[in-house]
N, C-alpha and C positions, 0 to 999 in steps of 0.2 A: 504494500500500500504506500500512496507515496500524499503527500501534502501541500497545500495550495492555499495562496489566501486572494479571496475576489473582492476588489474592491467595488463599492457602487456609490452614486450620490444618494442619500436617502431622501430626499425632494424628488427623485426620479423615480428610485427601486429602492426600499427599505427591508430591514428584514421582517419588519411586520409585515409589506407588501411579499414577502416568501412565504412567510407562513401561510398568509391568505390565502396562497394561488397552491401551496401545495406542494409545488414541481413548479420551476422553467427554466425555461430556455435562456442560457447567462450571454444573451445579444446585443448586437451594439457595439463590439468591441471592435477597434479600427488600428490595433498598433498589429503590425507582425508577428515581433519577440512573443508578447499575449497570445496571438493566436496559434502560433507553436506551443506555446504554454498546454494550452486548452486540446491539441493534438495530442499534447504526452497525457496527459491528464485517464483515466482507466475507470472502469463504474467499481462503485466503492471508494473508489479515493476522498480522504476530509478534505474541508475547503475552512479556512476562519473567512466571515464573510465580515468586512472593515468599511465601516461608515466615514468616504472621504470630505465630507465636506460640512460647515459648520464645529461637531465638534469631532474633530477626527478619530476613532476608536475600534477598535475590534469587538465586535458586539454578536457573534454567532456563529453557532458550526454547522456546514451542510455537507452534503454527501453526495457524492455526483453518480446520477442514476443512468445519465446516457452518454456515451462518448462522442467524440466530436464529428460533428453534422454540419450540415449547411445551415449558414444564420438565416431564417426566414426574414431577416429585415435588410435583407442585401441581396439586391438584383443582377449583382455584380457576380457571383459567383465566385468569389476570392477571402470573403470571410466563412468562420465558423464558429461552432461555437459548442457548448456543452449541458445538460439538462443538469438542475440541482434539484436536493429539498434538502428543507430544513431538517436539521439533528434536534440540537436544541439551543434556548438560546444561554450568552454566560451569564452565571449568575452575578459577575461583576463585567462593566464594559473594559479594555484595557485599552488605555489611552496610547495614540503616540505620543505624546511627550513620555510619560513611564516608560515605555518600550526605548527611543532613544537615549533617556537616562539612563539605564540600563547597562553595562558595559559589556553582558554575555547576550546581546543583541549587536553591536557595532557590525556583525557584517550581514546581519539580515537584510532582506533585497527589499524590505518595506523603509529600513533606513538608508541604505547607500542606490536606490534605486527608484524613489519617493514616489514617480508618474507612473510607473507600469501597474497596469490593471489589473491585472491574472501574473500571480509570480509564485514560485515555488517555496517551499518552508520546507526545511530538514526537520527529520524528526524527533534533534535536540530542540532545537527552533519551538515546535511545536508542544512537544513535553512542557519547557519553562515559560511557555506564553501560560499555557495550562494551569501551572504553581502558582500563577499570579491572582487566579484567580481565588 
């Protein structure tokens, strides 16, 4: 199993708006690097799902139910994208600032790689986000 954290804006997609819907389709995404992401990505695999915008936080775990497809919101045929649903949500949000304070985070790709949408987490990575909570 491998680990992933999706970021979304919550004025767009929240993780309330995952729970609602159950399952979707994580579309929309226009970078590359992400969209390979989302290729390696395997059903089962965790996702931390990180609220970027307002108060920036990792606020959820989901599990990716379908591998990577074509995005239904691209005519273009060049993106894709991956189905989620929610796990659950954390019982505490963890903030980035915490996580960049942090020193056994300094080379997580949510710190030294701030823009990318869909990015990977090791499963150190993932464990100590975990402890935080």
């Amino acid at each position: 199993m491998n680990y992933w954290l999706l970021k979304t804006e919550p004025s767009t997609f929240s993780w309330d708006d995952l729970v609602r819907k159950g399952c979707a389709e994580w579309d929309g995404v226009r970078n590359y690097l992400a969209r390979n992401n989302m290729r390696a990505m395997a059903k089962g695999d965790l996702c931390f799902i990180y609220h970027s915008v307002g108060k920036p936080e990792i606020v959820g775990i989901a599990r990716v139910v379908a591998s990577a497809h074509q995005d239904s919101t691209d005519a273009s045929g060049v993106w894709q994208c991956v189905d989620v649903e929610p796990v659950k949500k954390l019982l505490r949000s963890i903030p980035l600032a915490e996580i960049k304070s942090n020193t056994q985070f300094a080379a997580m790709k949510l710190v030294t790689h701030s823009r990318l949408s869909v990015q990977p987490i090791t499963a150190d990575e993932w464990k100590n986000i975990l402890a935080l909570v």
